[in-house]
C-alpha positions in Angstrom: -2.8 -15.9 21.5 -5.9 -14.2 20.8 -6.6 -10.5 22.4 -9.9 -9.7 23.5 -11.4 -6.2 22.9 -15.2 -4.6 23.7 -16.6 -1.9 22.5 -20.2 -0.6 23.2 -23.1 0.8 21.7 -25.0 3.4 24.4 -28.1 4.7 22.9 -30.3 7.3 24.6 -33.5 8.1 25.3 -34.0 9.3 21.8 -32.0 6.5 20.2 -29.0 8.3 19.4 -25.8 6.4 19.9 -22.7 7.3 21.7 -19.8 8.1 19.6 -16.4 9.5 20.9 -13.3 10.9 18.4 -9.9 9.8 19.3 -6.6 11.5 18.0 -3.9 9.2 15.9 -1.4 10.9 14.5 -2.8 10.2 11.1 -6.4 10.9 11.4 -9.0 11.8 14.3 -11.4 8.7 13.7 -14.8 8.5 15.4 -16.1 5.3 17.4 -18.2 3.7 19.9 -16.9 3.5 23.6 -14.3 0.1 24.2 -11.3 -0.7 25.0 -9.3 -3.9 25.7 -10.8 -6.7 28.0 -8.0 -6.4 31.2 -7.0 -9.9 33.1 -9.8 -11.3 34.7 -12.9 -9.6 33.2 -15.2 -10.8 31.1 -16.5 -8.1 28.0 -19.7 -6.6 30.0 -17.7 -5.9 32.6 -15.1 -4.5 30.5 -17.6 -2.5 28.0 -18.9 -1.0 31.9 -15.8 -0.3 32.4 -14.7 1.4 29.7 -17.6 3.5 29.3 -17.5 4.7 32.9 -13.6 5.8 32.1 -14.3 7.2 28.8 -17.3 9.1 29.0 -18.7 9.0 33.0 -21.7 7.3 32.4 -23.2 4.4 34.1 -24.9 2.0 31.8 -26.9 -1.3 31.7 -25.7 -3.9 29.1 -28.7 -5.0 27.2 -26.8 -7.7 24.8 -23.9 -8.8 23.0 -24.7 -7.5 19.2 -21.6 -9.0 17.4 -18.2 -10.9 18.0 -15.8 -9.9 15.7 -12.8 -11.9 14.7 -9.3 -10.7 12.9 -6.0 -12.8 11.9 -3.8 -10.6 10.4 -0.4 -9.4 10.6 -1.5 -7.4 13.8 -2.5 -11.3 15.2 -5.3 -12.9 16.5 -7.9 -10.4 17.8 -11.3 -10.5 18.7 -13.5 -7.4 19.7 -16.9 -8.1 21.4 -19.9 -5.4 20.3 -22.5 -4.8 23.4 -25.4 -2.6 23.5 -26.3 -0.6 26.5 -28.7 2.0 27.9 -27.6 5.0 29.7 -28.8 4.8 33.0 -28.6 9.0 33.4 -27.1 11.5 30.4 -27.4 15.2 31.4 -25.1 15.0 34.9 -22.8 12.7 33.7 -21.5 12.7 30.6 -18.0 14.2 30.3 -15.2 13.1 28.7 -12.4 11.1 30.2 -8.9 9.5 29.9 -7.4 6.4 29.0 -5.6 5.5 32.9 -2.6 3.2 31.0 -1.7 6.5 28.8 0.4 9.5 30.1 -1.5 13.4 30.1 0.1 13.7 26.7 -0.4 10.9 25.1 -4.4 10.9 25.2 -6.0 10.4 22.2 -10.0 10.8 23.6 -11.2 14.1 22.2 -14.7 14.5 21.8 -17.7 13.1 22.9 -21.1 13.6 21.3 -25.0 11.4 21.2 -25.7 11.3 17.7 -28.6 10.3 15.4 -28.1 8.2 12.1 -27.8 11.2 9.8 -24.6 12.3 11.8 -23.0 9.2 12.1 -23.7 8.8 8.4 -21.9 12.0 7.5 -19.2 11.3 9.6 -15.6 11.3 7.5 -13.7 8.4 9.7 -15.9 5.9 11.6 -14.9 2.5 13.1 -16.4 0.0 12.3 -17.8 1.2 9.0 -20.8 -0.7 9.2 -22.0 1.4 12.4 -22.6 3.9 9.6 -26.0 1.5 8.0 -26.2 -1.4 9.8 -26.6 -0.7 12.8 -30.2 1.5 12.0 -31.1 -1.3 10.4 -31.3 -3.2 12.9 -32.7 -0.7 15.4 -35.4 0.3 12.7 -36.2 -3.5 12.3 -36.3 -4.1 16.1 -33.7 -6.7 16.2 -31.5 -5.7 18.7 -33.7 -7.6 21.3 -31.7 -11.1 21.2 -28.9 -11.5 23.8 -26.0 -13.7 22.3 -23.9 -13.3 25.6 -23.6 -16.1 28.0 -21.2 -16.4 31.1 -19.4 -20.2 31.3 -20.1 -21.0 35.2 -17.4 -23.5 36.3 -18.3 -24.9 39.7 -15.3 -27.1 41.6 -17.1 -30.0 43.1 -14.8 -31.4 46.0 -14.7 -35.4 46.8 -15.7 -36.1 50.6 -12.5 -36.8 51.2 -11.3 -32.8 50.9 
């Protein structure tokens, strides 16, 4: 059974991305904003979501960036990248909680914009490659395509129903 995760990319005005630090008892590690795609939800609602509980801001999804896949001995995962825009930084950024974990077991405890040069000095990053290849892309302007698309299902109903 495969688990669906989204994390997102938020850059700023200034093109600095959105990076918060969570606590595990073996290392602090640095990320985009994400979380786990809940019953029902598709990832951009999720990534919204999750950035609203993590961070405070309101954002507009611009594109899916990658779909990641892992089988391992965790299982069968998959973790959707989006990037965003912030629709409004000064007044709303804060940092927030994780609502399915308990007042002492949060593990958000930072949250920072920050420009390629900071994310590249950073000591524990996930995914690794947020630390090159992400400005790559930005620097090459090839973050305009939107991979993303929605399956509509419509239920057409006999005239007998």
């Amino acid at each position: 059974m495969w688990k669906g995760g989204v994390r997102v990319i938020v850059l700023d005005e200034n093109n600095r991305i959105l990076m918060v630090k969570q606590h595990h008892p073996e290392r602090d590690v640095w990320m985009v904003p994400g979380g786990s795609i809940e019953e029902g939800e598709d990832s951009v609602s999720a990534g919204i979501r999750e950035v609203k509980e993590e961070t405070g801001l309101n954002i507009e999804m611009k594109g899916l960036l990658w779909h990641v896949e892992e089988v391992s001995e965790r299982g069968q995962r998959f973790v959707n990248f989006h990037l965003a825009k912030a629709s409004c930084i000064r007044d709303d950024l804060k940092l927030g909680t994780d609502p399915e974990l308990d007042a002492d077991e949060q593990v958000l405890r930072e949250i920072k914009f920050m420009r390629k040069e900071e994310v590249a000095a950073l000591g524990n990053i996930y995914p690794e490659w947020l630390r090159y290849e992400f400005w790559g892309m930005l620097d090459e302007g090839e973050l305009e395509y939107d991979a993303f698309r929605k399956r509509v299902q419509y239920i057409v109903k006999s005239k007998g129903e």
